[in-house]
N, C-alpha and C positions, 0 to 999 in steps of 0.2 A: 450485557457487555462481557468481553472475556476477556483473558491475556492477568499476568501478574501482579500483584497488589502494586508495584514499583511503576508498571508500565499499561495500566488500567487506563481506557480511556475516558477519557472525562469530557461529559456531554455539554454545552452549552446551547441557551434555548434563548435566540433572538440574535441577531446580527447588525444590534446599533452600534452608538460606539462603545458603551460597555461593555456590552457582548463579546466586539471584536476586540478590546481592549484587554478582556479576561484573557481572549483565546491566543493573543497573540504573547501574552507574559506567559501563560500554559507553555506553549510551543517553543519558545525561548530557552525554555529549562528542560526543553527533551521530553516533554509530555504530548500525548497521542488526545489530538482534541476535534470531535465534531460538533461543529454549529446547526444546530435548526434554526427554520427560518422560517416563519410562516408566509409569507409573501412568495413571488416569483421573483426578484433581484431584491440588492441592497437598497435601502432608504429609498423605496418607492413611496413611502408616504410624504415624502418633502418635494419628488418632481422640481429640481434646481430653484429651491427653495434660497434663499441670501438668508444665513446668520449668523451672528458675531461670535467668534470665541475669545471671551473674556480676557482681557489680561491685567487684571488690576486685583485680584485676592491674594497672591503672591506678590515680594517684592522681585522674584526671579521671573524670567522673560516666559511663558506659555509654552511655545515654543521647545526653550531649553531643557523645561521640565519632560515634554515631549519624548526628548533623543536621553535622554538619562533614565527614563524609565523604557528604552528601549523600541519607543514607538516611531512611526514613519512620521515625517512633514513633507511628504511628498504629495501636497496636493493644492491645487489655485489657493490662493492668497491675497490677501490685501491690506496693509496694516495701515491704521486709521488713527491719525493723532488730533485730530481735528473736523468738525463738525456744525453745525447747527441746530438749536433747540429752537420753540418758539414757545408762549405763553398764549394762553387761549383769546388775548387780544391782538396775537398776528406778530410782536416785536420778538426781532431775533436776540438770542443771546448766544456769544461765540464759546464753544468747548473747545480748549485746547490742552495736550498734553504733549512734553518732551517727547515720552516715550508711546509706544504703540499703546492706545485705549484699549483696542480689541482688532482681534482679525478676523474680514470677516471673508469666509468660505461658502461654498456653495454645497446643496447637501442634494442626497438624490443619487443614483443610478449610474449617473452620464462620466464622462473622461475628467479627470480631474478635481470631481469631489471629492469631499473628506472622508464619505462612507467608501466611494470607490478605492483610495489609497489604501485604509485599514483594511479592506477587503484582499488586497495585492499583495498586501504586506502578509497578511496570514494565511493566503494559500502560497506564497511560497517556503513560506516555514511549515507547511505541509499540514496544515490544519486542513479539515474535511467540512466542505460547508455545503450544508443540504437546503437547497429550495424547495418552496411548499411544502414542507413539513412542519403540520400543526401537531405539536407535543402537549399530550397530556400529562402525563405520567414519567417521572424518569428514576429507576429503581438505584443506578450506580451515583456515583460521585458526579454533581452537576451544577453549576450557578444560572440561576433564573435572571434573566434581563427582557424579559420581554416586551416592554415601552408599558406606557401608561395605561392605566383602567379608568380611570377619570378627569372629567374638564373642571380644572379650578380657574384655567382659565382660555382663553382664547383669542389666537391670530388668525384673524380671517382678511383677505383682499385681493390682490395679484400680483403673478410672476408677468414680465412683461419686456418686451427689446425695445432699446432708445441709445440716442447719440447723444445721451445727457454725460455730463462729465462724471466721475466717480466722484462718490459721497457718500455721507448718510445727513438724514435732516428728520428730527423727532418736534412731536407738538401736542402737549401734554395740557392737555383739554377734555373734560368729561362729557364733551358736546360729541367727540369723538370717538372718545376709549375711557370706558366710566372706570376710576379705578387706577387705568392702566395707563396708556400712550399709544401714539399713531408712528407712524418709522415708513424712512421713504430710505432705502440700500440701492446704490447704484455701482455695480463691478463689471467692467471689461466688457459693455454694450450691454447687460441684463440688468435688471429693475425689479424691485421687491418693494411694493407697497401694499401696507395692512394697520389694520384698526389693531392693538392688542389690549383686550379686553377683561378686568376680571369682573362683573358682572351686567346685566343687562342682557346676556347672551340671546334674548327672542327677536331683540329687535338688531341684531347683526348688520342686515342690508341696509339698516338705514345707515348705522355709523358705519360701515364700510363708504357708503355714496357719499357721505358729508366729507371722510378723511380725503378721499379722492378731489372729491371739488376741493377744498383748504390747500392741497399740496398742488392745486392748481393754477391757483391763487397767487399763493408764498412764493414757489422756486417756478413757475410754467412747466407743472408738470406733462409731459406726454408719454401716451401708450402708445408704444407696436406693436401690435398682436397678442391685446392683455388673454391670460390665461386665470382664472377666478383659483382662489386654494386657498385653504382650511387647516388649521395644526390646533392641538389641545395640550395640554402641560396640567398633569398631578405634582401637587404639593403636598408632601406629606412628610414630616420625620417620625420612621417607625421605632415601636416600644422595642424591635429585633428588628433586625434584615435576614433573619433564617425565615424560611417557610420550610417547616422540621428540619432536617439535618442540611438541607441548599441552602447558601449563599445569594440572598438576592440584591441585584445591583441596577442601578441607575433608575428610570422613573417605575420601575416594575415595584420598587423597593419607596418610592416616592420621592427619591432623591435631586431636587433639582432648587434652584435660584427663584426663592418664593416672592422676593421683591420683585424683579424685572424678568425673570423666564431666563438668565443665562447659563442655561445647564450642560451645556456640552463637556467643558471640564469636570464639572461634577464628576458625568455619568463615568467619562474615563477613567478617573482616580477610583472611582468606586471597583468598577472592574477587574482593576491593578489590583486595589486593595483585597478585593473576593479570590481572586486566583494564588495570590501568594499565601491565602489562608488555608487552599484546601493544598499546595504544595509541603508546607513546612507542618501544618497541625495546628495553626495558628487560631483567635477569636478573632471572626472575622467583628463581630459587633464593636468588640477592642479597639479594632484599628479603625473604624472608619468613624469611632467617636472619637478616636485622637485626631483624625485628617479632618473632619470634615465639620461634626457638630458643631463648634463654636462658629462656626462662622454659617452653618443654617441655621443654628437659635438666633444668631444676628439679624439673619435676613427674613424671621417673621416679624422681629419686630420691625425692623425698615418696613416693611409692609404695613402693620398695622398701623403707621404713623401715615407712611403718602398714602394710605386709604383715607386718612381723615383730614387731608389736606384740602381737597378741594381744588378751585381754581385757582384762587388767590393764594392760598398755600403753596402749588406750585410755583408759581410767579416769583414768590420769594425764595426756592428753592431753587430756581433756575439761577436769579441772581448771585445765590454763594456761590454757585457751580461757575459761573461765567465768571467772578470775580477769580478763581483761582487760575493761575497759570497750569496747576499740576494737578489736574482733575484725576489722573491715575491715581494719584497720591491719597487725593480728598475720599474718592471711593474707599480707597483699601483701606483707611482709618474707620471709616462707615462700614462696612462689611466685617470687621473684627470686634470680637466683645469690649465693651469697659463696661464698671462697675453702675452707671446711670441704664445702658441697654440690660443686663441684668435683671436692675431694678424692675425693666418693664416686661420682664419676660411672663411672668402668668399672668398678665392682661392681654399681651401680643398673643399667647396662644389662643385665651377667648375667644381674642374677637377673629383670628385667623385660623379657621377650621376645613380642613381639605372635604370634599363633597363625595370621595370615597370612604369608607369603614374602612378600621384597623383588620385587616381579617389575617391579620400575620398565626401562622398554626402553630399549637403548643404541643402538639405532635411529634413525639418524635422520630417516627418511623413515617412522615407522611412524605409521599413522592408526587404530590400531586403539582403542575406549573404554576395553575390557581388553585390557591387550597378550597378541596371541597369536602373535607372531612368535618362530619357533622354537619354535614348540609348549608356550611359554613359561606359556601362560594358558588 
């Protein structure tokens, strides 16, 4: 790379939303930034995938956070104050919240996803985004985001068109989704149903077919022209998010919502937080244990706990949730430390081990995307 230590450009490797998150806070401050991209367009791995972006870790709106860190909300939308759960003997229990629970967005490629807005938003601030470039190596100033290396866990089912009304409807069954939960999203005529699963993964087909039949069951679910798709989610909090002297961000770095998979905000915060460290001189490890850890040591142990729930576990679980009016509320109390989650944190990391190696490089001159120094990677 050439040009002045002032106005060097600075490489980013992946074009999720951390990626573009990075590049687009780069670009905002008059920084010269190109994206690789290994694919041929943005979020081709989601194919108008339906997922939620949280809004329940902050007491501030999603959204607002968004436009204050500079970022676009220019893209489809839906905000979801209400819902339905079921218990794996079929009874609904109502979710409701004042405020938006989550919004959920469409990811993928296509007009009006999330990936396509961030993408719009950072080439017009003149960032340089290179398709099909697979980066090994990158010798200048760079933050690695390049999605995940491992399945901790798994959403598998279908994208699909229907004249069903909008919603979301969860059913929290190990018969379904061992582990995890089933999710039926419905926005603007499209349909997202899938098993999400953290273990069990051989036998996929089966509990994708049982979730299918259940929500056919429950709500009369129908397909129009189901389309079958697949996503995986690493969990991991690293001992660094450098690999040698880069900044790595979002699930590349393992960064994501290890109870439920709500990692979208995550990965953007991360991003935010990686670019402002190679702007000012900052620790990036600094910041993103001030923003982010307490509330990912939260959410192993939230995990290690609905892992030992069971069915009847849930069932009781669903019933607090339903009993509350302010289920945003209820979550973000749950998603923040107290001195009892604490207590249980070196037993939650036990029993919650990502199915990737730490392979973060102690290197400090390493340029590698995936550290392969030492044979390491």
């Amino acid at each position: 790379m050439s040009g002045s230590a002032g106005n060097e450009s600075i490489e980013v490797v992946g074009a999720g939303p951390a990626g573009l998150a990075a590049a687009i806070t780069l670009a905002r401050a008059g920084r010269r930034v190109v994206v690789h991209e290994a694919a041929a367009e943005v979020g081709s791995r989601f194919q108008g995938d339906h997922q939620g972006l949280e809004n329940w870790t902050t007491e501030s709106d999603v959204l607002d956070d968004f436009r204050e860190h500079g970022l676009t909300c220019d893209f489809a939308r839906t905000p979801y104050r209400q819902g339905i759960a079921f218990d794996a003997w079929g009874k609904p229990y109502a979710i409701r919240s004042e405020l938006p629970l989550f919004y959920m967005v469409e990811r993928g490629p296509g007009p009006g996803t999330f990936d396509a807005a961030l993408l719009a938003q950072a080439r017009e601030l003149g960032v340089e985004v290179r398709f099909n470039s697979r980066v090994r190596r990158v010798e200048g100033p760079a933050i690695l985001a390049a999605g995940p290396r491992a399945a901790d866990a798994i959403a598998v089912g279908y994208h699909f068109e229907t004249d069903a009304p909008d919603g979301f409807w969860v059913i929290c069954d190990d018969d379904l989704a061992p582990q995890g939960y089933a999710y039926l999203l419905v926005m603007n005529g499209r349909g997202t149903v899938k098993s999400c699963m953290f273990s069990g993964f051989k036998r996929e087909a089966e509990y994708v077919a049982r979730t299918v039949e259940r929500f056919r069951r429950l709500v009369g679910l129908e397909m129009n022209n189901p389309r079958s798709h697949g996503g995986a989610g690493n969990f991991r909090i690293p001992a660094s998010a450098y690999s040698g002297r880069h900044p790595v961000a979002g699930e590349q770095a393992g960064f994501q919502d290890t109870l439920w998979g709500f990692g979208i905000r995550i990965a953007v915060v991360s991003g935010i937080l990686a670019a402002r460290s190679l702007m000012n001189g900052g620790n990036y490890d600094a910041r993103w244990r001030e923003a982010l850890d307490p509330m990912l040591q939260t959410a192993v142990v939230n995990r290690a706990l609905y892992s030992n729930l069971g069915n009847r576990g849930y069932r009781q679980f669903l019933r607090r949730v339903s009993g509350n009016n302010d289920v945003r509320g209820f979550l973000r109390r749950n998603y923040h430390p107290s001195w009892v989650k604490r207590l249980l944190s070196p037993w939650a990391r036990m029993r919650v081990q990502s199915r990737r190696r730490d392979l973060t490089c102690n290197h400090i001159d390493c340029a590698c995307v995936w550290c392969r120094c030492g044979g390491s990677g």
